[in-house]
C-alpha positions as CSV (number, residue, x, y, z in Angstrom):
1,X,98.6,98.8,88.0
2,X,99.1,102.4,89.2
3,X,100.6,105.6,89.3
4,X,101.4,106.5,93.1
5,X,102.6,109.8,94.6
6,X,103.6,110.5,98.1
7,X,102.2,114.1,99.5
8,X,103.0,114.5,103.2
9,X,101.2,111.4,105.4
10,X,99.3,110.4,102.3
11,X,99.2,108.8,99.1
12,X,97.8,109.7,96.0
13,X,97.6,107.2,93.3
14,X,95.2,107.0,89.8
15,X,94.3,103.2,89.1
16,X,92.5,101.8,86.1
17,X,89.4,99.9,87.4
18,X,86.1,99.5,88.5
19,X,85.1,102.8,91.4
20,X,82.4,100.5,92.5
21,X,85.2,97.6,93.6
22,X,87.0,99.5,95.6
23,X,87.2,98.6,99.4
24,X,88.4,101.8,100.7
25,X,86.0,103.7,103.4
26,X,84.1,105.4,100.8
27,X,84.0,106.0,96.9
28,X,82.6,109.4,95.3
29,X,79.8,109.5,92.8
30,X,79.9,111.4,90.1
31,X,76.3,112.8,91.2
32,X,73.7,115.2,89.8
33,X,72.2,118.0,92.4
34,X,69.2,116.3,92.7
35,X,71.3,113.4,93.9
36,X,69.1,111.1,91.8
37,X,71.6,108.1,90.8
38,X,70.9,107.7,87.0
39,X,73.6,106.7,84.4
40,X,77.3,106.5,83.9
41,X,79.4,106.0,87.9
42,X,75.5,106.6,89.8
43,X,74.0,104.4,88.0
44,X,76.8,101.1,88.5
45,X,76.4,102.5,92.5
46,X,73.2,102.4,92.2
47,X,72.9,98.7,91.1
48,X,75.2,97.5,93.0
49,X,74.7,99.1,96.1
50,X,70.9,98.5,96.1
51,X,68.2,100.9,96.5
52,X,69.2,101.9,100.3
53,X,71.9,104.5,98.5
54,X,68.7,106.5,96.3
55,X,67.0,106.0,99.3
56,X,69.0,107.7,101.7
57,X,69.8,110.5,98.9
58,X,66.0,111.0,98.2
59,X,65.9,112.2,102.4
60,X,68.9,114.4,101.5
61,X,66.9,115.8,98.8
62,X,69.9,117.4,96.6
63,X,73.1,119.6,97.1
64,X,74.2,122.9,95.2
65,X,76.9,122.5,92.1
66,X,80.0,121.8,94.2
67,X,78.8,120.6,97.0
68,X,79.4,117.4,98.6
69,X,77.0,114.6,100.8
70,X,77.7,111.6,102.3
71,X,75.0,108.1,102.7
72,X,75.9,104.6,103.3
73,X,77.2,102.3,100.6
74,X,74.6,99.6,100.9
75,X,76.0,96.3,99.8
76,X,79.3,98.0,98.2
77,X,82.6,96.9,99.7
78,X,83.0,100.7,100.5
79,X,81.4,102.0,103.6
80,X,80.5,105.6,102.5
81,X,79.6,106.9,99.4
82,X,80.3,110.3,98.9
83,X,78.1,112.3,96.4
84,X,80.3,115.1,94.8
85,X,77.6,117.1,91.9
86,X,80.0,118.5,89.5
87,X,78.9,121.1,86.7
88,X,77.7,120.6,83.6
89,X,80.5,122.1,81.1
90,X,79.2,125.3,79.7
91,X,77.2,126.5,82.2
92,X,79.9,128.9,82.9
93,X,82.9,128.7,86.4
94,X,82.9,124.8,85.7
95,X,86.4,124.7,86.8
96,X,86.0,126.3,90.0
97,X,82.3,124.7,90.5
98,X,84.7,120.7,89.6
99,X,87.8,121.9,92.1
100,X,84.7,123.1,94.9
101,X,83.0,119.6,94.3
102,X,86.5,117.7,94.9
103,X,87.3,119.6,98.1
104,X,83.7,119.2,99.9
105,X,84.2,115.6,98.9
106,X,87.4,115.7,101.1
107,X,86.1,118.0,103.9
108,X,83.4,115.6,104.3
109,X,85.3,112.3,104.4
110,X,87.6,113.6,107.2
111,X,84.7,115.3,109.0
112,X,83.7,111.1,109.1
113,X,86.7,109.8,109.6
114,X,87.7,108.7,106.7
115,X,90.9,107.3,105.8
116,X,90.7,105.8,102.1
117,X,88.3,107.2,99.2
118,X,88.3,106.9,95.3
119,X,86.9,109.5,93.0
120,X,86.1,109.0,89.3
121,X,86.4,111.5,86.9
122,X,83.6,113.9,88.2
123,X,81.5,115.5,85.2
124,X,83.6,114.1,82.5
125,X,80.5,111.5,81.5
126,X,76.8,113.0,80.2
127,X,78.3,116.3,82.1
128,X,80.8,116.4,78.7
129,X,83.6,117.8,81.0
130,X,86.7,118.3,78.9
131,X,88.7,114.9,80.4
132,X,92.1,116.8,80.4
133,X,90.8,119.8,82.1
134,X,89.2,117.6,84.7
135,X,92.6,115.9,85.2
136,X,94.5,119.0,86.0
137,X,91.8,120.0,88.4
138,X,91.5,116.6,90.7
139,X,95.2,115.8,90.8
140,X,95.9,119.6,91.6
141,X,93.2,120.1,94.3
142,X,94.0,117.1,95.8
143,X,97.5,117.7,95.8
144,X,96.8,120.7,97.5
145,X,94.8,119.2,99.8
146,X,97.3,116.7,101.1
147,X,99.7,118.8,101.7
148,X,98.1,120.5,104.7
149,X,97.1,118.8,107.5
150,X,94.4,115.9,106.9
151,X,93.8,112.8,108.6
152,X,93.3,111.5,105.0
153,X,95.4,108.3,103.9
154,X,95.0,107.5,101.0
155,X,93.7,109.0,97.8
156,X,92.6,107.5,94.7
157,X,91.4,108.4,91.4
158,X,89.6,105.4,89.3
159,X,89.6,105.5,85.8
160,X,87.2,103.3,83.9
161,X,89.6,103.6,80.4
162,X,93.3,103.5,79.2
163,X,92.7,106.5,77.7
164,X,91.3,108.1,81.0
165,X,94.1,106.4,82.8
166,X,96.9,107.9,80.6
167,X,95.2,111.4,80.7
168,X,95.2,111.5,84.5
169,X,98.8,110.1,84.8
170,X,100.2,112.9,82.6
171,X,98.5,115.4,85.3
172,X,100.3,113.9,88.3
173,X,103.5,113.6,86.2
């Protein structure tokens, strides 16, 4: 079940599932700046992955809001995991600090070679990120994204909820 769109070499497509199923190259995490991997999309990475993820992100030490780093994906089917920290909503220029935290996330998957990756809904969790708002900024920045050169693939956005689901596919439609 998905909702795919073609842009240039590469696909785009929102899925309903699981983030930490996916066997793509690597998944994003929905991460904190201090890259500690607590609740919500971290904290499934984190037990399922094992501890090598936290402990790979603890020598990283943390990133700025909207920045972007990348770690192995211990024993996820991914090979990467990409740590995206999004902004907490009202701490004021969320929606540029979400659309900065998308695009590292990409600049840093093709600086790796990376052909597949999933994101979740970054900050829309404990970060109480207005879903729709969040919608408009992934699909768009992606978008965006694809349309210029990119040895990127395949995109996808993984939604935990129907109601997530339907949200995002009104932003690509």
């Amino acid at each position: 079940m998905g909702i795919d769109l073609k842009v240039n070499r590469s696909t785009l497509a929102i899925v309903k599932g699981d983030i930490t199923d996916c066997d793509l190259d690597a998944i994003v995490n929905a991460a904190n700046t201090s890259l500690v991997l607590g609740g919500g999309v971290a904290g499934a990475i984190r037990r399922k992955g094992g501890r090598s993820i936290q402990e790979e992100c603890n020598r990283i030490g943390g990133i700025p809001t909207g920045g972007a780093a990348i770690t192995g994906a211990g024993n996820l089917k991914a090979r990467y995991v990409i740590h995206a920290a999004g902004p907490v909503f009202g701490e004021g220029d969320e929606d540029q600090k979400l659309k900065s935290a998308v695009l590292n996330s990409l600049k840093v998957a093709e600086e790796n070679g990376i052909k597949s990756i999933a994101f979740p809904a970054i900050s829309t969790g404990i970060f109480g990120f207005p879903i729709d708002r969040c919608a408009q900024i992934m699909v768009n920045t992606i978008k965006e994204y694809l349309e210029d050169v990119t040895s990127i693939e395949r995109v996808l956005i993984v939604l935990f909820d129907d109601r997530a689901y339907e949200i995002f596919g009104e932003a690509m439609r």
